[in-house]
C-alpha positions in Angstrom: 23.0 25.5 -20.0 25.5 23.5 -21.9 24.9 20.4 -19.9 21.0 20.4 -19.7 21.5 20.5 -23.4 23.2 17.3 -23.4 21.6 15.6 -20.7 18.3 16.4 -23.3 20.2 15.1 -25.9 21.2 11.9 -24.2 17.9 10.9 -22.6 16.0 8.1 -24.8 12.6 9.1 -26.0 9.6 7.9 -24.0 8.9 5.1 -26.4 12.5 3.9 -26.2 12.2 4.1 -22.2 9.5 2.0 -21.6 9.8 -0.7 -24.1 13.4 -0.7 -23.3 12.5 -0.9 -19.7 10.3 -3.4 -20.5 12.4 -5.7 -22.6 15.4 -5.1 -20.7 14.0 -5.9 -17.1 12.6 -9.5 -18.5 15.7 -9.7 -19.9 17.3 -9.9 -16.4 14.3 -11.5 -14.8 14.8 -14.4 -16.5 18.4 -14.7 -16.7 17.9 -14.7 -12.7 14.9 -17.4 -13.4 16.9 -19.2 -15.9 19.9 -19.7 -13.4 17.6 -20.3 -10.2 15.8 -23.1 -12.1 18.9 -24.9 -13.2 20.2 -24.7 -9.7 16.6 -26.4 -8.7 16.3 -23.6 -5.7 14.2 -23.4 -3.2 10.4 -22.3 -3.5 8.3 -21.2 -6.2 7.4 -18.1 -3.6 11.0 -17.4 -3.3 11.9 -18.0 -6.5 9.2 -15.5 -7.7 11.1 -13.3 -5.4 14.2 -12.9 -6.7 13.4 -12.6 -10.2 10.4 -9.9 -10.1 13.6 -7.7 -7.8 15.9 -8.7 -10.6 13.0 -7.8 -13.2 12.6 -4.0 -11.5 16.7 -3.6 -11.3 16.9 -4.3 -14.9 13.5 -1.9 -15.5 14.6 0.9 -14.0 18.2 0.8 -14.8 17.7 0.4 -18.5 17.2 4.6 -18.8 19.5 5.5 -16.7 22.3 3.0 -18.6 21.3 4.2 -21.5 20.9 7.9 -20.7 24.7 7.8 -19.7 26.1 5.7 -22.1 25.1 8.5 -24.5 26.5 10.8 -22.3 29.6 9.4 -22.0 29.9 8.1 -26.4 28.5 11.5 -27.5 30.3 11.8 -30.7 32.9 9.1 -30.3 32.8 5.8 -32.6 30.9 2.5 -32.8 33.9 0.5 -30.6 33.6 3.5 -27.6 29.4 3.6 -28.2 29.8 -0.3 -27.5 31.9 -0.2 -24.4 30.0 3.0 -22.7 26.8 1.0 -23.1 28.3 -2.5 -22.2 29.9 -0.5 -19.0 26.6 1.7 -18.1 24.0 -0.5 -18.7 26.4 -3.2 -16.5 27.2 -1.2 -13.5 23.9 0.5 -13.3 21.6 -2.6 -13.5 24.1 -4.6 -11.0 23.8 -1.5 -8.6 20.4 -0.9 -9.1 19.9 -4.5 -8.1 21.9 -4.5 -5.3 20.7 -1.3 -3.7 16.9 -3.2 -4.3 18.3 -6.3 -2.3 19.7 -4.3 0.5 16.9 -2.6 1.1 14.6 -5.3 1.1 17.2 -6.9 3.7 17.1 -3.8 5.3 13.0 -4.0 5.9 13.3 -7.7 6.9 15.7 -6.8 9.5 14.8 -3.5 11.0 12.0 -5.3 13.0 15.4 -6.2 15.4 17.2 -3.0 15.1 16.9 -0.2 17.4 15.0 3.0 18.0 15.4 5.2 14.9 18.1 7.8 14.2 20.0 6.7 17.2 23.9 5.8 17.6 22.8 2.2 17.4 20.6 2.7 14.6 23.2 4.0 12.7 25.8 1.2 13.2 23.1 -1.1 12.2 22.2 0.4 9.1 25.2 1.0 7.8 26.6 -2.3 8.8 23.3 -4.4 7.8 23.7 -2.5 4.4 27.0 -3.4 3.4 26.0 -7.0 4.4 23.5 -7.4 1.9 25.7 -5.4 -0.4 28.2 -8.5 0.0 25.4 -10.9 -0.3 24.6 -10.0 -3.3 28.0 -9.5 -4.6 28.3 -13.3 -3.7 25.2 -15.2 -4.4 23.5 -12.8 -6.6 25.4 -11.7 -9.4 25.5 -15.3 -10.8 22.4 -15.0 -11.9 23.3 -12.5 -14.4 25.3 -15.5 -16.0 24.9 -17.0 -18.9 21.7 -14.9 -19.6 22.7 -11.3 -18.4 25.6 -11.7 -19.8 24.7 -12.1 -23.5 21.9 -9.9 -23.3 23.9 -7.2 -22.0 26.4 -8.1 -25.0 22.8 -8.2 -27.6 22.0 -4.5 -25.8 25.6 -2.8 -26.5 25.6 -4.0 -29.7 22.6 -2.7 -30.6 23.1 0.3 -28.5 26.7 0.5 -31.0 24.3 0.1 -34.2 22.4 2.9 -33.4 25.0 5.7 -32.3 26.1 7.9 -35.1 
């Protein structure tokens, strides 16, 4: 009972959720779009791509950051309300992302894999998931920089300003 009560404590308000969502999932869109056109990459199909699965990481990670950085600075000061929402909103939007990616590798690679929910199968998921997990550890969290970066630092701090 105790922890439902905090969990209902710590979840943003519907208002907060979606415009947060909102704002937050731009935000990382176009830190990926920002990066990608500097770089001058590829195509405009490809490019569109990678942002709009950037944009959704960052949309549907922003309640769940925020959600457990209140968890985890219930009560606590302004410097540990920074660093819990600097942390979760970090980690969850970078994993969100990447578990996005590897299933979209996943779909563009299971035309090749074998028969479902066999001993082959297996191997290849697994294995063709933790190579898009590295893939994106390698050429996709750059494009959280300079952008994701200081909008992740704008989000804690606000996050910080709001905490009591």
């Amino acid at each position: 009972m105790r922890i439902r009560r905090k969990l209902g404590q710590a979840l943003p308000s519907l208002r907060l959720a979606i415009l947060g969502a909102a704002v937050w999932g731009f935000a990382m869109g176009a830190s990926a779009f920002l990066t990608l056109l500097l770089d001058h990459w590829e195509t405009p199909v490809r490019v569109r791509a990678v942002v709009m699965l950037f944009a959704l990481g960052g949309a549907v990670a922003f309640p769940i950051g925020w959600t457990l950085a209140r968890l985890l600075s219930c009560h606590r000061g302004r410097e540990t309300a920074f660093a819990a929402a600097f942390i979760s909103l970090g980690v969850v939007t970078i994993g969100l992302t990447a578990l996005f990616y590897a299933l979209q590798y996943r779909a563009y690679y299971a035309e090749w894999h074998a028969a479902p929910f066999t001993i082959t199968w297996a191997f290849q998921f697994v294995f063709t998931g933790l190579v898009a997990l590295y893939q994106f550890a390698v050429l996709g969290l750059r494009l959280y920089f300079p952008g994701g970066f200081v909008a992740l630092f704008a989000a804690a701090a606000w996050f910080a300003s709001r905490s009591r």
